[in-house]
C-alpha positions as CSV (number, residue, x, y, z in Angstrom):
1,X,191.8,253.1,100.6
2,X,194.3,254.6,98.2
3,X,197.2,256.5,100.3
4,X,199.4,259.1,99.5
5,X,202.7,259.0,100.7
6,X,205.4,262.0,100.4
7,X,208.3,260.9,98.2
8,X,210.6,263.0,100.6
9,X,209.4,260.2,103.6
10,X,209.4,257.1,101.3
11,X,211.2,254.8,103.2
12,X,212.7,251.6,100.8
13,X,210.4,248.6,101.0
14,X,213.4,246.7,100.2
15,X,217.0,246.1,99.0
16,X,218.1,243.1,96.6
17,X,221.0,241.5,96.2
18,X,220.6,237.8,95.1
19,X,223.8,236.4,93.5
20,X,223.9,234.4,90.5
21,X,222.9,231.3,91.1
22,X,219.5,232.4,92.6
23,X,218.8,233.4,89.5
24,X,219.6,231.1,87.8
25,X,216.5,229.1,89.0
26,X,214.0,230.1,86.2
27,X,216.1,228.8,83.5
28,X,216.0,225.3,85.6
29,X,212.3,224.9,85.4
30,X,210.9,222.6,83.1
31,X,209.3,223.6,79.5
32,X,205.7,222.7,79.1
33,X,206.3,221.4,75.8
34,X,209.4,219.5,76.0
35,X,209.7,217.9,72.8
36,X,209.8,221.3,71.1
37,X,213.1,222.4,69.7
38,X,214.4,225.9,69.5
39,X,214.6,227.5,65.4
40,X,218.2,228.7,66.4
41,X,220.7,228.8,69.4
42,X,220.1,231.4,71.9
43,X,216.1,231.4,70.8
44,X,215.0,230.9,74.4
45,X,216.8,230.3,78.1
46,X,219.5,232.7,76.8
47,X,222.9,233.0,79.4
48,X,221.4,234.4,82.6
49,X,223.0,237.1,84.1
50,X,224.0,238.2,88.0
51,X,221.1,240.3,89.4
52,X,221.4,243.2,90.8
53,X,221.0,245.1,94.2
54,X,218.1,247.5,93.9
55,X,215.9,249.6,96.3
56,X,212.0,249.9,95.7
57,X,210.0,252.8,97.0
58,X,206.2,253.0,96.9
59,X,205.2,256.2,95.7
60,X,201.5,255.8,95.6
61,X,199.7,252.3,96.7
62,X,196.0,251.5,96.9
63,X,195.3,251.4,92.7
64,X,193.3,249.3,91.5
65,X,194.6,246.7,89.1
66,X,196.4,249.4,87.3
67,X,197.6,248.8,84.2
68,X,199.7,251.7,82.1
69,X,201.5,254.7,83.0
70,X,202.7,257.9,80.9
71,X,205.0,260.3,82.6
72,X,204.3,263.8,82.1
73,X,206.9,267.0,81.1
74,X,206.9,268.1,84.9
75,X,207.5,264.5,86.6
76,X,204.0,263.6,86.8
77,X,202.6,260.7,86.0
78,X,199.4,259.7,84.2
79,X,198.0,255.8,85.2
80,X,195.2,253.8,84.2
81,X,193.4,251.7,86.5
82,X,191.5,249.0,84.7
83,X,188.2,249.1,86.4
84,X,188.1,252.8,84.4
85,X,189.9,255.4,86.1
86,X,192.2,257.3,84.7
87,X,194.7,259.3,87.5
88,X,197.1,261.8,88.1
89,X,200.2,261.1,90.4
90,X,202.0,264.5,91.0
91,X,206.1,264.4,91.1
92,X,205.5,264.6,95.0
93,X,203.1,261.1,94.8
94,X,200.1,263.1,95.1
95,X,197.3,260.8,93.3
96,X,194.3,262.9,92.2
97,X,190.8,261.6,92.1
98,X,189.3,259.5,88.8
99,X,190.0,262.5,85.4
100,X,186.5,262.8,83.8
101,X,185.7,262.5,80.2
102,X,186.6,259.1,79.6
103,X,184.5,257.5,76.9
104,X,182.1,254.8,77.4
105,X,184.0,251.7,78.6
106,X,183.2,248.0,78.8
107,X,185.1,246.9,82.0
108,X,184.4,242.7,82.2
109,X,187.1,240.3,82.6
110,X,190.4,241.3,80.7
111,X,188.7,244.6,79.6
112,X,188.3,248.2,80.8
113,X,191.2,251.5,80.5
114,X,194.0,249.6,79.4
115,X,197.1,251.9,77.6
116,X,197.6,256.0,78.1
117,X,200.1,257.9,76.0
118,X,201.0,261.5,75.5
119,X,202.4,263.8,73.4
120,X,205.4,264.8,72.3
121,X,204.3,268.5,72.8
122,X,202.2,267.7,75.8
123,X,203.2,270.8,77.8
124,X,201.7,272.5,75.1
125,X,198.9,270.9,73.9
126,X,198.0,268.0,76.6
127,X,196.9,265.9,74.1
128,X,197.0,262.7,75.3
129,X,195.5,259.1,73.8
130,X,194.1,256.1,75.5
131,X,193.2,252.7,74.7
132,X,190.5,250.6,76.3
133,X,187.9,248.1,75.7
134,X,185.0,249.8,73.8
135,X,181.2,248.3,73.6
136,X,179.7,248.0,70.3
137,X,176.6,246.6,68.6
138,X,174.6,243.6,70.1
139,X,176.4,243.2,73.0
140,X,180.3,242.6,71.5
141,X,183.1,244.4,72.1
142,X,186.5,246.3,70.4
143,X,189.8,247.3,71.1
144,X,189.7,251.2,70.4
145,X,191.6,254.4,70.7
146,X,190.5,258.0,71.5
147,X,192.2,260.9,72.2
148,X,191.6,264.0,74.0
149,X,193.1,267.1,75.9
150,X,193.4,267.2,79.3
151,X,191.9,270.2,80.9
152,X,194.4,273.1,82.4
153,X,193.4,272.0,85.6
154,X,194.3,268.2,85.1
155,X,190.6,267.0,86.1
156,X,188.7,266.4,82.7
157,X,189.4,265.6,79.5
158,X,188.0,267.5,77.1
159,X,186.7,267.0,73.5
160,X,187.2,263.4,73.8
161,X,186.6,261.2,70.2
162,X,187.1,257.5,69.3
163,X,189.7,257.8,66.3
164,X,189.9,254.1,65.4
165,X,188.3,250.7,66.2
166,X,189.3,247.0,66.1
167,X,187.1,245.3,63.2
168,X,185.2,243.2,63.9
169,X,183.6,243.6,67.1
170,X,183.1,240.1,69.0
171,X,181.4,238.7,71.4
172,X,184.1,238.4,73.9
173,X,186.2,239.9,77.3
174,X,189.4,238.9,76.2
175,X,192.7,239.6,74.6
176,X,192.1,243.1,73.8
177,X,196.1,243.4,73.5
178,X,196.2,247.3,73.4
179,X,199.2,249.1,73.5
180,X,200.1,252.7,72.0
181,X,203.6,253.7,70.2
182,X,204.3,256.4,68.8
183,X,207.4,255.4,65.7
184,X,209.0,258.9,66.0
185,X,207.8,259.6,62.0
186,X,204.4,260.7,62.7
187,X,202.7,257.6,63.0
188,X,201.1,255.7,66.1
189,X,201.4,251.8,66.4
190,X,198.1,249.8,68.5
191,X,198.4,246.4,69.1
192,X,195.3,244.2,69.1
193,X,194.7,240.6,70.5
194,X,192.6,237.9,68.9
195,X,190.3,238.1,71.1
196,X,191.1,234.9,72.4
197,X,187.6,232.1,71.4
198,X,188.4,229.7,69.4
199,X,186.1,231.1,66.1
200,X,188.1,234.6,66.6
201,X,191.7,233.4,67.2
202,X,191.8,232.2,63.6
203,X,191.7,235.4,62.2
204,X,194.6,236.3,63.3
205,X,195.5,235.2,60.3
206,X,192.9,237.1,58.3
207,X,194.2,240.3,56.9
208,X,190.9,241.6,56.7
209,X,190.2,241.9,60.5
210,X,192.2,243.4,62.9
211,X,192.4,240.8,65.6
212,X,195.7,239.8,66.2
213,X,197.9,242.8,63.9
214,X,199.5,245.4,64.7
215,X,198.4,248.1,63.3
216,X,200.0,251.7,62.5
217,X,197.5,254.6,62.2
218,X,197.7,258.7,62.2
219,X,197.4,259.8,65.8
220,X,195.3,262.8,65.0
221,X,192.4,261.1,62.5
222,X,193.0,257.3,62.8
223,X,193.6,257.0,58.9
224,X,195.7,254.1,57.8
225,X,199.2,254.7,57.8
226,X,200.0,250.5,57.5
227,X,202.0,249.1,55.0
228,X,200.4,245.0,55.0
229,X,201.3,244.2,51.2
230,X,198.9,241.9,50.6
231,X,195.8,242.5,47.9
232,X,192.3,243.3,49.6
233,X,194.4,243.5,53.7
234,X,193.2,246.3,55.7
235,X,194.8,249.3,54.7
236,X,196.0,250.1,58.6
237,X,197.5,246.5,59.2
238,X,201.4,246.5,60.0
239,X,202.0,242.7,61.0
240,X,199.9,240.0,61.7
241,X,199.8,236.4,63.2
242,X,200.0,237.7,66.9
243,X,198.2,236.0,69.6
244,X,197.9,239.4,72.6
245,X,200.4,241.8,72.8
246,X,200.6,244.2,75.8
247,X,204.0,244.8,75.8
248,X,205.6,247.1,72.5
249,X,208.4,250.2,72.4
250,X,210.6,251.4,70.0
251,X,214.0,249.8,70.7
252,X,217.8,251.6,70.2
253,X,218.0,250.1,66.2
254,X,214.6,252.5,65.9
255,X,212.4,249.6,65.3
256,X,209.3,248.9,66.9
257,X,209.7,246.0,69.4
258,X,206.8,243.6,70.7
259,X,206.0,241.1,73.4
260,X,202.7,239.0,73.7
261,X,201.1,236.4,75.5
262,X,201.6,232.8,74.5
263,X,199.0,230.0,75.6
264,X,200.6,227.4,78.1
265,X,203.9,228.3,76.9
266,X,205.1,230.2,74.2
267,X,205.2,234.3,75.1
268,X,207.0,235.7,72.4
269,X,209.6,238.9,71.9
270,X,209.3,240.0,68.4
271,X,210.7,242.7,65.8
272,X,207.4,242.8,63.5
273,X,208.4,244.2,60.1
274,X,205.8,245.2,57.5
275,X,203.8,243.0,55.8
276,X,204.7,240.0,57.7
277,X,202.4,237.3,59.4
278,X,204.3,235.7,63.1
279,X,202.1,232.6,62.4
280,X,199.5,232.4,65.7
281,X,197.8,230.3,65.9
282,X,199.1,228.0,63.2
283,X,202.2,227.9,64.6
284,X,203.7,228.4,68.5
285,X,205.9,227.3,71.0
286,X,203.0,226.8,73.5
287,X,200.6,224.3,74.0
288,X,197.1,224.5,74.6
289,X,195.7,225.1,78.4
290,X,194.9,221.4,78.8
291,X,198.1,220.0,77.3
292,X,197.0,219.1,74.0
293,X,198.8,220.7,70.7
294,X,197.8,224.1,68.9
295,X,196.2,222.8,65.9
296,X,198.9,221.0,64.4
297,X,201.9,221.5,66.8
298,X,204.0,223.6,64.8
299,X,206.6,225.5,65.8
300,X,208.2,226.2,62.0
301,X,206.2,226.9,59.0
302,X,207.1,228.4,55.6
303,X,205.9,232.2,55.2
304,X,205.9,232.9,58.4
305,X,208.1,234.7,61.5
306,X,210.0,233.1,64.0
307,X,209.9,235.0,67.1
308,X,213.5,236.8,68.2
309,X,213.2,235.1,71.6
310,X,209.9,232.9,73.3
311,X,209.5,231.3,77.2
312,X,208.6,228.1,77.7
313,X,206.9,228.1,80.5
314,X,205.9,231.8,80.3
315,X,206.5,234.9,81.9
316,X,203.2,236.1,81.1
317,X,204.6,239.7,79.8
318,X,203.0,243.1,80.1
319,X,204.5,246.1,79.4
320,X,208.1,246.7,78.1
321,X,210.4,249.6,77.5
322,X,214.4,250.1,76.4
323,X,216.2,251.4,79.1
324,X,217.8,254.9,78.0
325,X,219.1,256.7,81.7
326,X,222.0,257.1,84.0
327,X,221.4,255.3,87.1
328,X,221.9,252.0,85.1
329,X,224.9,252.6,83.2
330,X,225.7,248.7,82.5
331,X,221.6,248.5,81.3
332,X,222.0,251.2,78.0
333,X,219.9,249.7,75.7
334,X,218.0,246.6,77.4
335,X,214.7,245.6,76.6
336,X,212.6,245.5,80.3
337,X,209.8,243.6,80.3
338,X,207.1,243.7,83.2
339,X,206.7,240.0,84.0
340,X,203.2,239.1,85.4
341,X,203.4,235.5,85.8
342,X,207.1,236.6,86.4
343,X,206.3,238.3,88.9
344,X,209.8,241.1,88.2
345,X,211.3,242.9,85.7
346,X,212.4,241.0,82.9
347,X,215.4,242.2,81.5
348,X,217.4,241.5,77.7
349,X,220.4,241.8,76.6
350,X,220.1,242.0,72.8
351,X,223.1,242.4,70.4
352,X,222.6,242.2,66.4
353,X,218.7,241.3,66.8
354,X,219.4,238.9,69.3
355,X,219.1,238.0,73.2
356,X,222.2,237.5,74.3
357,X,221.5,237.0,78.2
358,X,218.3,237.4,80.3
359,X,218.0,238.8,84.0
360,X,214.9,239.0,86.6
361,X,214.7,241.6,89.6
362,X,212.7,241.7,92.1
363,X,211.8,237.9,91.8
364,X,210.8,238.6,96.2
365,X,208.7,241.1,95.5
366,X,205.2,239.1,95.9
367,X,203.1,240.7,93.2
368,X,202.2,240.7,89.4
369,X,204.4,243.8,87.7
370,X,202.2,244.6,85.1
371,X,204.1,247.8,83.3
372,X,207.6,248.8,83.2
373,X,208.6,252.6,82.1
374,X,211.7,254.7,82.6
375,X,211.8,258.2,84.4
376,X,213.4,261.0,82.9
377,X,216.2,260.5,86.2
378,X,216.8,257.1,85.1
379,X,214.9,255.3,87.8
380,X,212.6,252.5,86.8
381,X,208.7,252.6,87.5
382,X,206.7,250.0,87.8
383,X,202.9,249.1,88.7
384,X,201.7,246.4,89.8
385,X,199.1,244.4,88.8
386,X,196.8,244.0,92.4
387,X,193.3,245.1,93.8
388,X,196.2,247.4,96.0
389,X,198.5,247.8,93.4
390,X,201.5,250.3,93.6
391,X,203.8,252.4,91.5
392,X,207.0,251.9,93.1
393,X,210.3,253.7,92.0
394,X,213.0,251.0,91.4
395,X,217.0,252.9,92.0
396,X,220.3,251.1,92.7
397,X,220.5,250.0,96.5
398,X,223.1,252.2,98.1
399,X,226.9,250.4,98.4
């Protein structure tokens, strides 16, 4: 049963203060691909930094596997639950029943509501955009987007369409990728996965599907705003060669930043720039689930990426966010990443397009952090990923 607990009684779940070399731990674990080799210094186990005492507060629990959150003008927050709700968390923690007018979602496996975003002009217009997995023709499935306006009363929403899908369908439940960025010049980034089967991965690699892209459309009418630079591409495709992102923002340098999956090994943090393939899956730094190589094992190969950063072994990465706030004054400007696997907040230094040091919170915390956002106070919000998941406000523990 989902309970609602007043902020003003929230009583901390817990304060952490592990020193150094407690964290220190998960750069002492041992790759799953050992004979792989970094393309520079500084590409992966970057200089770990001291953590950092913080105090969680639950402010709603009882979600079900929730999996993106959106705050709204007034403190509110909107947050998907996977299943196929879509809910309302009032700045007091009220949580409202399931918002109708959803489209039709197909909800098996690694599918269902997945990202929520809203707009810059919400208070006046309460458009808002969602991504989810979509059912199609002969029994496959997409990656789409839709967009609608939330009704004055915060219970439907209203005039719902589907404004772009992921071609081609397949006949699959996984790697549906699927986050939503707006780039601040009037264009809306969706990443996609490669739907993970051996027959689809490979066209990651084709630019005319969009299975493994990213892809930059108009948020109003889904036309192609992408810039791929190849003959014949689809007109929509950013960057391609990704395996599943669900992690992306736009970082300080006003660049869009992403984070996927990796196989056994191998998640990658990458600055995908037009027109420019990251390689999956003919090259990673992860191996196959049952140890073997990736097709041919490469890590390097001419005309395509390297990744900025990659884990070895993974920290299974959902959401991320640049933190921009005041009650983290030393954090201006670093990359947090919601670590699943992880099971805390993943955060980066990065200086000049580099990681420069790496820190996890909440390693204690005993559940899967699946998205990472920052409230317009400064705290930290995260959800986690549980059949009782939680949004729990993350501040600096008290001296």
């Amino acid at each position: 049963m989902t309970r609602h607990i007043p902020l003003g009684l929230i009583a901390p779940v817990a304060m952490l203060a592990a020193g150094t070399l407690w964290a220190q731990d998960f750069n002492d674990a041992p790759p799953n691909a050992p004979g792989q080799s970094p393309a520079f210094e500084g590409q992966t186990r970057a200089p770990v930094l001291p953590d950092t005492p913080l105090r969680q507060q639950v402010v709603v629990d009882g979600l079900e596997n929730p999996w993106a959150m959106a705050e709204l003008p007034d403190g509110g927050w909107l947050v998907t639950e996977k299943p196929g709700r879509l809910r309302h968390v009032g700045a007091d923690g009220a949580l409202s029943d399931p918002i109708g007018g959803l489209p039709e979602l197909d909800t098996r496996r690694q599918g269902g509501l997945l990202d929520v975003a809203v707009a810059d002009d919400f208070a006046q217009t309460r458009r808002v955009w969602i991504s989810f997995a979509q059912p199609r023709e002969g029994g496959k499935t997409s990656t789409s987007v839709a967009t609608g306006v939330l009704s004055a009363d915060g219970t439907t929403l209203q005039d719902t369409r589907v404004i772009w899908q992921q071609n081609p369908a397949w006949d699959s439940a996984m790697h549906y990728g699927s986050v939503l960025v707006f780039d601040g010049k009037g264009g809306l980034f969706v990443t996609t996965g490669e739907r993970s089967v051996r027959d689809a991965r490979v066209l990651a690699q084709d630019v005319t599907a969009a299975l493994g892209k990213v892809v930059r459309i108009d948020p109003m009418t889904g036309a192609s705003m992408g810039d791929p630079g190849q003959p014949d591409a689809l007109p929509e495709i950013w960057s391609w060669g990704h395996r599943n992102l669900q992690g992306a923002a736009m970082g300080p340098d006003g660049a869009l930043w992403t984070i996927e999956h990796g196989p056994k090994g191998g998640d990658e943090l990458n600055r995908p720039q037009a027109g420019m393939n990251y390689g999956w899956p003919r090259v990673t730094y992860g191996i196959d689930y049952g140890g073997g190589p990736i097709g041919e094992g490469l890590t390097q190969l001419d005309g395509t990426e390297q990744p900025v950063y990659y884990w070895d072994p993974v920290i299974a990465p959902g959401g991320m966010t640049f933190y921009e706030g005041e009650m983290f004054p030393d954090w201006q400007g670093d990359a947090l990443i919601a670590g699943l696997k992880a099971g805390a907040i993943v955060r980066l230094q990065i200086e000049g397009g580099r990681v420069t040091a790496e820190a996890r919170h909440l390693q204690d915390l005993g559940q899967r952090v699946r998205d990472v956002a920052v409230a317009q106070d400064g705290a930290i919000m995260i959800l986690t990923d549980e059949s009782d998941g939680q949004m729990i406000r993350v501040t600096p523990a008290a001296d």
